[in-house]
C-alpha positions as CSV (number, residue, x, y, z in Angstrom):
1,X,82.2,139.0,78.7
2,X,80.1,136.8,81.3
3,X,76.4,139.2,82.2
4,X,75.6,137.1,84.7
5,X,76.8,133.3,86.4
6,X,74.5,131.2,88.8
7,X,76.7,128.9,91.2
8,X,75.0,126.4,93.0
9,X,71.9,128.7,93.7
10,X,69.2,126.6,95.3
11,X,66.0,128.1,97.4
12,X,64.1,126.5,99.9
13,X,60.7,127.4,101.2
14,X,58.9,126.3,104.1
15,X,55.2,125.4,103.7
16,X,52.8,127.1,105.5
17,X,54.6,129.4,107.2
18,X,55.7,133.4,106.8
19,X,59.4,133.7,107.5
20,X,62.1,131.2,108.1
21,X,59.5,128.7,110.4
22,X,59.2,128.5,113.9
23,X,61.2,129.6,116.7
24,X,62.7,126.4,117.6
25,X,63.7,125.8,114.0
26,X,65.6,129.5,113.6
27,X,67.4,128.8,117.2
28,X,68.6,126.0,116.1
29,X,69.6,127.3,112.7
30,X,71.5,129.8,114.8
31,X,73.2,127.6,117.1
32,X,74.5,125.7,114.1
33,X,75.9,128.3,112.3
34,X,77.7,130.1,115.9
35,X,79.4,126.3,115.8
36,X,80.3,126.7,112.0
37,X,78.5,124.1,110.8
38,X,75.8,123.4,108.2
39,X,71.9,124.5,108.8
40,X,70.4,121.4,109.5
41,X,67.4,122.1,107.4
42,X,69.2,122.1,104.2
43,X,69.4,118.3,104.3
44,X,65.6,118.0,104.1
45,X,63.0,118.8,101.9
46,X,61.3,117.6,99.1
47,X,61.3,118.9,95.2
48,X,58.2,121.3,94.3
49,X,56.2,118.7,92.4
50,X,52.6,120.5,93.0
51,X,51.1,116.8,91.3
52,X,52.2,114.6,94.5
53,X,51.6,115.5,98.2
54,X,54.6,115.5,100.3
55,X,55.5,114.5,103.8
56,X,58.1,117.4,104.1
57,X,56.6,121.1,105.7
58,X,60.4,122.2,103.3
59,X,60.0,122.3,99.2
60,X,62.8,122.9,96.9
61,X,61.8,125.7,94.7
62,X,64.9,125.9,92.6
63,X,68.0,122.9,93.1
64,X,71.7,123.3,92.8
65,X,71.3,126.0,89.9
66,X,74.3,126.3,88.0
67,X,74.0,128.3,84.3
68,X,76.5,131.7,82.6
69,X,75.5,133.9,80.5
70,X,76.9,136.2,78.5
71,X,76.3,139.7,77.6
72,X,73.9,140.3,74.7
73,X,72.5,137.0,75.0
74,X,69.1,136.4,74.6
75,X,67.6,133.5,76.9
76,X,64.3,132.1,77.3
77,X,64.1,130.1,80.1
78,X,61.4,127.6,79.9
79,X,58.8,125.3,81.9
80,X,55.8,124.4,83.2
81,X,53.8,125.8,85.7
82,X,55.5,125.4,89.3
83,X,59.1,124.4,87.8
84,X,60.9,127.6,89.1
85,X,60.7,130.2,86.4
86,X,59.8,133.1,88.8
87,X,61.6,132.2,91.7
88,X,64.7,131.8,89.8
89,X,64.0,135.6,88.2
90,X,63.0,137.0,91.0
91,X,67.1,135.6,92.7
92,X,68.7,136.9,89.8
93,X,66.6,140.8,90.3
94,X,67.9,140.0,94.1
95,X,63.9,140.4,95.1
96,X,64.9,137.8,97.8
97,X,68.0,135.6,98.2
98,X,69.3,132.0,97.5
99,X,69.3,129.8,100.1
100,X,72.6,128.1,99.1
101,X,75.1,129.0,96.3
102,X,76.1,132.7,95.0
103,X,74.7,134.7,92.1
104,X,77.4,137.3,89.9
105,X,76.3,140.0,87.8
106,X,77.5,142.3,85.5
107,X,75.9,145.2,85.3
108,X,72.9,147.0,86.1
109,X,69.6,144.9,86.6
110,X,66.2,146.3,85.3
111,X,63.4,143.5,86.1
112,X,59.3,143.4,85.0
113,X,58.4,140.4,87.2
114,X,54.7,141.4,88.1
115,X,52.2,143.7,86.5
116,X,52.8,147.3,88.0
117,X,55.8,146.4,90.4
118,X,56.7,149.4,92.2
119,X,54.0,151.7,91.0
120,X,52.0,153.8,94.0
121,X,48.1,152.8,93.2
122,X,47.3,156.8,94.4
123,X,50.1,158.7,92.0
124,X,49.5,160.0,88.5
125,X,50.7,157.9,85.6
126,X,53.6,160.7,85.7
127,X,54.4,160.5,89.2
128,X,54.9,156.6,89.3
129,X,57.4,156.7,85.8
130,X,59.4,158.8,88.3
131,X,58.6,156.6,91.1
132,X,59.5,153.4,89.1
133,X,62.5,154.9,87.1
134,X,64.3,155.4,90.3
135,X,63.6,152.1,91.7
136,X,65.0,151.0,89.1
137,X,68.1,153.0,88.9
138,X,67.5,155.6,87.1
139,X,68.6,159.1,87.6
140,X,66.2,162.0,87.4
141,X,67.7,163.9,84.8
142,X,67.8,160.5,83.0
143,X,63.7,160.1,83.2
144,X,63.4,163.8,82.1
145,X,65.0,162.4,78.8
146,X,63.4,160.0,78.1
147,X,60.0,160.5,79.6
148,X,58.2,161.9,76.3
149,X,59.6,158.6,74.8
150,X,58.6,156.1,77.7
151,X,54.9,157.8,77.4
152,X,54.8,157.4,73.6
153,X,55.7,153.4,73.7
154,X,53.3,152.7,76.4
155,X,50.4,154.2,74.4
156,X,49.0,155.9,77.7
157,X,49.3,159.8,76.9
158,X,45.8,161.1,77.2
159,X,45.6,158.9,80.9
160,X,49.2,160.1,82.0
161,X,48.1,162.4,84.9
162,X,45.6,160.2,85.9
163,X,45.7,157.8,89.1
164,X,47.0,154.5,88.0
165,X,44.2,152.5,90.4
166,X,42.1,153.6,87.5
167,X,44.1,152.3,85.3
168,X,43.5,148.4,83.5
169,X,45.7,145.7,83.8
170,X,47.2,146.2,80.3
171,X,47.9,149.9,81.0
172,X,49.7,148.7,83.8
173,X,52.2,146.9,82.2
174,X,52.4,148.9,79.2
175,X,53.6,152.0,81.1
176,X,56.1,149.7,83.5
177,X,57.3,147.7,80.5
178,X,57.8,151.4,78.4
179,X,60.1,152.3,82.0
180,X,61.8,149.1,82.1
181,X,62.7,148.9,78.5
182,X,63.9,152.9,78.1
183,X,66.1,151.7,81.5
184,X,69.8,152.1,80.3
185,X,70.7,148.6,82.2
186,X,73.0,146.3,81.0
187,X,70.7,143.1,81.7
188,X,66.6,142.8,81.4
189,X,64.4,140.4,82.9
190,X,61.2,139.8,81.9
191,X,58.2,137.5,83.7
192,X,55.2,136.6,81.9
193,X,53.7,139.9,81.9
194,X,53.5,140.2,78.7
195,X,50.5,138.1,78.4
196,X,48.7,141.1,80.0
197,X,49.0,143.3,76.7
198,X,46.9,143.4,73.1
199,X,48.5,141.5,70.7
200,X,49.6,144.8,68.8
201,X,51.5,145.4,72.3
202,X,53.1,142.1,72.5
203,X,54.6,142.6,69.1
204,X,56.0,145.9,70.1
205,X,57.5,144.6,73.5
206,X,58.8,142.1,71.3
207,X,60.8,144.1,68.4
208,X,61.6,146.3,71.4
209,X,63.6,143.9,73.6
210,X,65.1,142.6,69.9
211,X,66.1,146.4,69.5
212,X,67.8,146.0,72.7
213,X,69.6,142.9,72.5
214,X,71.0,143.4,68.9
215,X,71.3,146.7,68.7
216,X,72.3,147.7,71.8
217,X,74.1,144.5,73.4
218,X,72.2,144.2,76.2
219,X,71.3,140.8,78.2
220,X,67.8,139.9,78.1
221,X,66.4,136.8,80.0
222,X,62.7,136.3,78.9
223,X,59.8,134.0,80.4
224,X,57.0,133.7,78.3
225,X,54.4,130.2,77.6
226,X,54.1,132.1,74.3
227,X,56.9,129.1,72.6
228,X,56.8,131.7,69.2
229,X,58.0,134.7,71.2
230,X,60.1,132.7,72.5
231,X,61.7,131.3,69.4
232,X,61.3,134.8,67.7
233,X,63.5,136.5,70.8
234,X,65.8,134.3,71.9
235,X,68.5,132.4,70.5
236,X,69.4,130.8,73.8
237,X,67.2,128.8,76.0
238,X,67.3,127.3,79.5
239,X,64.6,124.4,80.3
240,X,63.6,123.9,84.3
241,X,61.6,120.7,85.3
242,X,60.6,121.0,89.1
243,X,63.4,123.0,89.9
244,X,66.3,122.0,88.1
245,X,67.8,122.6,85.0
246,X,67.3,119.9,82.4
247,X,68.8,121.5,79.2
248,X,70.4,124.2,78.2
249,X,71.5,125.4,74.9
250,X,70.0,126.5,71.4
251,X,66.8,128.0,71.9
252,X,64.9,125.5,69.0
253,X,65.7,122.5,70.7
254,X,65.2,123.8,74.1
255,X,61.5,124.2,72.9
256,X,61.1,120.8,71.2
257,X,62.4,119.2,74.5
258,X,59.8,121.4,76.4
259,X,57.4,120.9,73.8
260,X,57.7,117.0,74.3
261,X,59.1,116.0,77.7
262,X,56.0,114.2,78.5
263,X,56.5,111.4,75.9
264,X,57.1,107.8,77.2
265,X,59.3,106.7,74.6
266,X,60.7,108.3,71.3
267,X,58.6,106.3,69.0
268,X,55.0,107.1,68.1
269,X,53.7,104.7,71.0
270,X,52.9,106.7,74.4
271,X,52.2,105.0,77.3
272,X,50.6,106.8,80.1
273,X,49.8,105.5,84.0
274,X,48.9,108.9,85.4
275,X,46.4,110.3,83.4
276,X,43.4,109.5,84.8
277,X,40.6,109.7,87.5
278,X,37.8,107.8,89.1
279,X,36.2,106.2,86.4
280,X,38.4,107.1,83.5
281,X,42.2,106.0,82.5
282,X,43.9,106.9,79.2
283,X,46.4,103.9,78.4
284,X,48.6,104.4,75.2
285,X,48.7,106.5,72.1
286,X,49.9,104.8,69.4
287,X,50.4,107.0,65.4
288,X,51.6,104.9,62.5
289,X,51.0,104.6,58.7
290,X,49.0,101.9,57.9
291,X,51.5,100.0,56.1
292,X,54.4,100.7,58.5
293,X,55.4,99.4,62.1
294,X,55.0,102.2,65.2
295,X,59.0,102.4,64.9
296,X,58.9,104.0,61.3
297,X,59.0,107.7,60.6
298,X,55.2,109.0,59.5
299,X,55.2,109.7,56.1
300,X,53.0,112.5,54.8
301,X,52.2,110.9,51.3
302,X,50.2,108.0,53.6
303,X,47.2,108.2,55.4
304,X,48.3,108.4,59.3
305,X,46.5,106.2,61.7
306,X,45.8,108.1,65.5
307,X,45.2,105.7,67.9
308,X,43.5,106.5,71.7
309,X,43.3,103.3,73.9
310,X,41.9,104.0,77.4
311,X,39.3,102.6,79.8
312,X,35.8,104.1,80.8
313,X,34.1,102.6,83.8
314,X,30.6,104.3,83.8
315,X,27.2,103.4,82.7
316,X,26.7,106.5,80.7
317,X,29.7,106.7,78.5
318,X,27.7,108.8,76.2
319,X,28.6,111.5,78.3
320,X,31.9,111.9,77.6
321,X,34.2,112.6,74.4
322,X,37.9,113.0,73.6
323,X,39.0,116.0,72.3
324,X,42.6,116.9,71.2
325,X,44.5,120.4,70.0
326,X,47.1,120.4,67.3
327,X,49.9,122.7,67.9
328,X,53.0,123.6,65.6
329,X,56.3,123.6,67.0
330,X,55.9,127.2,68.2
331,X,53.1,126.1,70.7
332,X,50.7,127.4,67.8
333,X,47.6,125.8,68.2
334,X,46.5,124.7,64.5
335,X,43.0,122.6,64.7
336,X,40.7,120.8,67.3
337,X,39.3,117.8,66.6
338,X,36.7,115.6,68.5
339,X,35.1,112.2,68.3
340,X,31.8,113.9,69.4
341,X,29.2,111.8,67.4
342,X,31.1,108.3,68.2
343,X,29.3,106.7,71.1
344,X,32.2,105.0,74.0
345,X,32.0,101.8,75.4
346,X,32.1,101.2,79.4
347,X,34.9,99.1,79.8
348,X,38.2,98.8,76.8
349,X,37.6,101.4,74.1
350,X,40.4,101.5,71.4
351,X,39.6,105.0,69.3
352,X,40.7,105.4,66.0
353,X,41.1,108.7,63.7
354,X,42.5,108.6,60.4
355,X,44.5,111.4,58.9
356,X,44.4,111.5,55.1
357,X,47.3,111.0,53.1
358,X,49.1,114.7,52.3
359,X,47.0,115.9,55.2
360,X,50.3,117.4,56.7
361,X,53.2,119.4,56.2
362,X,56.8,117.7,57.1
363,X,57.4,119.1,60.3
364,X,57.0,118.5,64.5
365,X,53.9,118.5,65.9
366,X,52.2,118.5,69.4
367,X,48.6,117.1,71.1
368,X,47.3,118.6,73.8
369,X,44.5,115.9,75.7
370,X,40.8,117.0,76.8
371,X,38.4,114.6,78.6
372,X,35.1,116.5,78.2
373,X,31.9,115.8,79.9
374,X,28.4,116.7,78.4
375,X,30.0,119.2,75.7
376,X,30.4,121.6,78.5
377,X,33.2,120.7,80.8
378,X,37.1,120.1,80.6
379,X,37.6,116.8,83.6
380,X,41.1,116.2,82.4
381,X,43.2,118.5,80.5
382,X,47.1,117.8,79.4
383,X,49.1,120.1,77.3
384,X,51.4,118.2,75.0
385,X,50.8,114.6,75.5
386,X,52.4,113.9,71.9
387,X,54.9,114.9,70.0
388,X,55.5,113.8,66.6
389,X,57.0,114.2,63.7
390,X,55.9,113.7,59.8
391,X,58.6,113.5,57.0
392,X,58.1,113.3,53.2
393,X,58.7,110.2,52.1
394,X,58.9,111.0,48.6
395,X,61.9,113.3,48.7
396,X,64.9,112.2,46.5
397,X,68.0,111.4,48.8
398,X,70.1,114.8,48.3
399,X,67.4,116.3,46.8
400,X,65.4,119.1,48.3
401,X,63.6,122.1,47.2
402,X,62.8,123.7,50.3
403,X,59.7,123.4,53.0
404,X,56.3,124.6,51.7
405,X,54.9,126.9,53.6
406,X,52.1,126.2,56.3
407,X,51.7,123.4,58.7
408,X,48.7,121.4,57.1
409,X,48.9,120.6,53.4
410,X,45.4,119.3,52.5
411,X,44.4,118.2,48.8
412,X,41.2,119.7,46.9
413,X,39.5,119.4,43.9
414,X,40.6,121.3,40.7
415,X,39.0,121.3,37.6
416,X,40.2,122.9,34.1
417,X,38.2,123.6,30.8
């Protein structure tokens, strides 16, 4: 049974400006539509690409959205910042409405978009899980029965009759996530908010909304950066790039497309034309075992060979230093490392680290980019510049005796008597 079906579902905003835009431009929105015909302002506008500036005062938040769902799936939608992740929640909760296309649901809708939606800054803790319940649907006599339960998940007992403008940001959304989860509704939305809580709270949000999708049935669609809550939720994943859709389907290679949809090519040789500034450009990436072409898979039993070519116009390149983070396929970051005491060249600098053979695990990994001036600065940061993958070239064809655990596999020094 379908939860919930997105038609055509686009949303256009204009810059600038609160409401629709400017007289002129809503009388002649209403002279097309007493004539039957299309609003003339849906055939402008430019996609929400926050890294260019337009000519347009109309942006495309979300274009010609089209995805079903069914009930008690899981789904993680996914994407960077600015691609459409909370507009397109915030359509589905009907906060505000589509500018084209129509949205179906099945069900009743209980949404956490932003930290303390719907609670009153002067009530008691007690008051506002009243407050919020029934803006979200629920009945009185409902609260009453679960209130003692709501009170005990959110941790917030000994503050409950206290003003919530004295409370922090993380008792915030404990006691609205503790109201939205005890909600009987058929579907769940959840925003980032999550990233608010403790850790300890993040884990129990999590095993919560499992609780509800496989125990009880219920549709959950989750937006998190947090790539191993994500895979630990969902099983179902929809990826947005600058509002539209790119993939959808199963949630682990939703993530690894995410995870690497700024790669040039699907080799280990990157090319890049964008990253740069004033006095600095990064040119290519290039990862290859000494012995192999760039085309080859890595192989972990050979030493791997990270290459950094870029370009540093400045007469004090001993200012600056590359530094990268190593992440796991669940956006887990694993190391830093920095060429710190290696001293740049102004002009063509061709960088080179050196992984040592069995350094890694088989597995996918991602590189996140830091230009850093004077140890103290970040001037150019970009998350997940690489993607790569290392294999183990040693395994027997038809032959395998299961993943070690870890991500890193490095070699020490044993000694017997």
């Amino acid at each position: 049974m379908l939860a919930l079906k997105a038609e055509n579902i686009s949303k256009q905003y204009r810059l600038g400006e609160v409401g629709t835009g400017t007289l002129s431009h809503d009388l002649n929105r209403f002279w097309h539509k007493v004539r039957g015909k299309e609003d003339p302002y849906l055939k402008i506008g430019e996609t929400n690409d926050r890294a260019s500036k337009g000519n347009s005062d109309y942006v495309w938040s979300l274009r010609d959205i089209n995805f079903e769902i069914e009930q008690g799936d899981a789904i993680g939608i996914i994407g960077r910042n600015g691609a459409g992740k909370s507009t397109l929640l915030k359509l589905l909760s009907k906060v505000t409405k589509p500018t084209t296309g129509k949205i179906y649901t099945n069900g009743r809708i209980a949404s956490l978009l932003e930290v303390g939606t719907g609670f009153h800054p002067e009530m008691t803790g007690r008051e506002n899980v009243f407050l919020n319940g029934a803006i979200l649907g629920m009945t009185r006599k409902e609260i009453k029965r679960k209130f003692d339960e709501i009170v005990d998940f959110s941790g917030v007992e000994r503050y409950i009759d206290t003003p919530v403008k004295r409370y922090s940001s993380g008792m915030y959304v404990r006691l609205a996530f503790a109201v939205a989860a005890h909600l009987e509704s058929e579907i769940l939305i959840v925003d980032e908010v999550l990233a608010v809580g403790d850790a300890d709270f993040q884990k129990k949000c999590l095993s919560k909304m499992s609780d509800v999708t496989k125990g009880e049935g219920r549709t959950i669609l989750f937006v998190s950066h947090n790539m191993a809550a994500i895979k630990t939720l969902c099983t179902k994943g929809v990826l947005l790039d600058t509002g539209k859709v790119t993939y959808q389907g199963n949630i682990d290679e939703t993530v690894l497309r995410y995870l690497g949809s700024n790669n040039s090519y699907n080799t280990n040789h990157f090319i890049y034309e964008n990253i740069k500034n004033d006095f600095f450009a990064l040119e290519e990436i290039i990862l290859k075992n000494p012995s192999k072409s760039i085309n080859e898979p890595l192989d972990e039993n050979q030493e791997i060979e990270f290459i950094t070519n870029f370009i540093l116009d400045t007469d004090q390149p001993e200012r600056y230093h590359i530094t990268y983070h190593l992440k796991n396929d669940y956006g887990e970051a694993l190391f830093s490392f920095s060429s710190t005491d290696i001293k740049y060249n102004k002009g063509k600098n061709s960088l080179t680290c050196t992984f040592p053979k069995k350094f890694f695990q088989s597995g996918n990994y991602y590189l996140s980019f830091f230009l850093i001036e004077d140890r103290k600065q970040a001037l150019i940061v970009e998350n997940d510049i690489v993607s790569f993958s290392v294999i183990d070239g040693n395994r027997e064809i038809g032959v395998y005796m299961g993943r070690e655990p870890g991500f890193i596999r490095p070699e020490f020094n044993w000694k017997i008597q």
